[in-house]
C-alpha positions in Angstrom: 121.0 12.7 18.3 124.2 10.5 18.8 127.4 11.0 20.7 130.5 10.6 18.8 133.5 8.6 20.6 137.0 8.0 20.1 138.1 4.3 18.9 139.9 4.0 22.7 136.2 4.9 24.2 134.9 2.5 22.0 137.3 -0.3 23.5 136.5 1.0 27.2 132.1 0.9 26.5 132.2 -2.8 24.5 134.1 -4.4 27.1 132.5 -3.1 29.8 130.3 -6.5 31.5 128.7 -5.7 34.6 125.6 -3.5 33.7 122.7 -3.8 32.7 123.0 -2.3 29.6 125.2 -3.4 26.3 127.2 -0.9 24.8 127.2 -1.4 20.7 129.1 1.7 19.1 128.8 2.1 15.4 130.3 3.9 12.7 128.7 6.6 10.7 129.6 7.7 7.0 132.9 9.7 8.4 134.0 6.5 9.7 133.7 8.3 13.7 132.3 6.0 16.7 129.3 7.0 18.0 126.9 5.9 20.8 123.1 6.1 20.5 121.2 8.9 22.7 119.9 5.8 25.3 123.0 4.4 25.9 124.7 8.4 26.4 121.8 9.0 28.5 121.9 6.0 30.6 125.5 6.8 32.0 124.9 10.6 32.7 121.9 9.3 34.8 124.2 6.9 37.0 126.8 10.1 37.1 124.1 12.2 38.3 123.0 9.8 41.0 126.6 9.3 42.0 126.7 5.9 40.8 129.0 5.8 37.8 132.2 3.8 37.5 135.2 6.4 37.0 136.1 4.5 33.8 132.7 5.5 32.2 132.6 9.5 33.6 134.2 10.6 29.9 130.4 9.7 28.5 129.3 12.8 30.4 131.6 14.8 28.1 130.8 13.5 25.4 130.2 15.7 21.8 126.5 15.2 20.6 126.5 15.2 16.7 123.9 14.4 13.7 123.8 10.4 12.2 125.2 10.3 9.0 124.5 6.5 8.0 127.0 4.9 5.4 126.0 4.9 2.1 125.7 1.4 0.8 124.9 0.4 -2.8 122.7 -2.3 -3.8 123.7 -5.4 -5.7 123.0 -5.5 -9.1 
C-alpha cells in the first residue's frame, strides 16, 4: 500500500530535516507522488502520540492507493 501526495506535499516531506526519518516520495506510472506505507505510518504514530509538527498533520489524511511502477523498456 502507498499514499498518494500532491507535488506541494512532496516539497513540504523532502525538505523537512529534523527527524529521524527521510522522506523520499516517488512517482508511479500516472506520474502521482506517493509515500511508502513506513514513512505514512511513521507520522500518524507521532499525530497519535501528540507529537507531530502541524506542517506534517496532512499525512494523516492522506489517500492510500495501489503502486503502479513505471514501465521502463530495456536497451537493445
Amino acid at each position: 500500500m502507498i499514499y498518494l501526495i500532491t507535488e506541494l506535499q512532496t516539497d513540504i516531506l523532502v525538505n523537512i530535516t529534523n527527524f529521524d526519518i527521510v522522506f523520499r516520495p516517488i512517482l508511479d506510472a500516472n506520474d502521482v507522488y506517493f509515500i511508502s506505507e513506513n514513512e505514512y505510518f511513521y507520522i500518524v504514530g507521532l499525530w497519535y502520540l501528540d507529537e507531530c509538527p502541524n506542517e506534517l498533520i496532512f499525512v494523516k489524511d492522506l489517500t492510500p492507493s495501489i503502486y503502479e511502477p513505471k514501465i521502463t523498456t530495456p536497451f537493445i
